[in-house]
N, C-alpha and C positions, 0 to 999 in steps of 0.2 A: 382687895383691888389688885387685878392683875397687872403687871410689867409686860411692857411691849414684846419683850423676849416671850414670855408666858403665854402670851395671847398666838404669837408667829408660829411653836411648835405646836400649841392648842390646835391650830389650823392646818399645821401639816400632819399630826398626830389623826385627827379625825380623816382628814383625807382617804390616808393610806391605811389604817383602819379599816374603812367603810369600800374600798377595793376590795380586801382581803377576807371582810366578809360576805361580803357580793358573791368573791369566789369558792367559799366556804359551803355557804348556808346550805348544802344538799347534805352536809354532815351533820350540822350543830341543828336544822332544822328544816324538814325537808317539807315540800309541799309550802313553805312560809317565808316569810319575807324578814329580815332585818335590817336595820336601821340605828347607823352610830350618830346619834341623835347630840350628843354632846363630850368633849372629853374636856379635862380640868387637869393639869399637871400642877404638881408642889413650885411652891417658890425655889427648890433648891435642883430642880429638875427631875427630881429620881424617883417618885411615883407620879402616874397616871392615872385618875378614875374615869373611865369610860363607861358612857350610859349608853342604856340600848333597847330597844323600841322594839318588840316580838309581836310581829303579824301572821296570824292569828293561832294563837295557843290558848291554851288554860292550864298549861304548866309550864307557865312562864321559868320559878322555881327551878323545874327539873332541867330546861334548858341553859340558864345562867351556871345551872351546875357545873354540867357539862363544857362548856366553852371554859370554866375555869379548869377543869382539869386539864383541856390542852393549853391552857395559859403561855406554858412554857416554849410551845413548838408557837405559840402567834409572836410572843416576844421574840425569837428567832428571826423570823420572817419578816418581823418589823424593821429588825435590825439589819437585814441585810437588803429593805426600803430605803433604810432614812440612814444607814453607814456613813454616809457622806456627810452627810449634814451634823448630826448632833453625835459627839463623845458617848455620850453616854445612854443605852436606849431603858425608858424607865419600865421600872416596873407597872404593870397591868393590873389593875382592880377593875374588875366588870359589875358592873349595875344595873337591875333594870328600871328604864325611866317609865313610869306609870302616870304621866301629866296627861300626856292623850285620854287615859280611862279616869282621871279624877277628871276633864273637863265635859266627857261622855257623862259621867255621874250625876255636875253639876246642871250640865243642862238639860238630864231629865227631869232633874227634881224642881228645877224653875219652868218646867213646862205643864208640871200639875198643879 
């Protein structure tokens, strides 16, 4: 269960996130669309898991890779977003969220 604080930066985190890959995606993924579908910070504030929704790919994989190697230049950028606001800017774990294709799945298969 998340704390009201947890929830506040969840919301500013995704935000500012979902800008910065707006203004990205001609790198990490050209031709396609991304989507910060969710982010989840620690109770102690210092990591970040950010999920992320890849339209359309079939190496999802190769792209997550990718964004992780610039990890370091998005936590930069984040930090000089949200400076103001939070001490500390957490570290970045990137995931990809695959709910959209496990509900594509499920309702193929309840449709035979």
């Amino acid at each position: 269960m998340d704390s009201v604080r947890q929830n506040k930066v969840n919301s500013l985190l995704q935000r500012e996130l979902a800008e910065m890959m707006q203004a990205h995606t001609r790198n990490f993924l050209p031709g396609g669309l991304i989507t910060v579908t969710a982010v989840r910070v620690s109770p102690d504030l210092g990591v970040a898991k950010v999920y992320l929704s890849l339209f359309p790919t079939p190496d999802k994989a190769g792209v997550i890779a990718n964004i992780k190697e610039h990890g370091h230049q998005l936590r930069g950028e984040l930090g000089r977003r949200v400076g103001k606001q939070l001490r500390i800017v957490p570290e970045l774990l990137f995931y990809v969220d695959d709910s959209l294709d496990r509900i594509a799945e499920i309702d193929n298969l309840l449709k035979k």
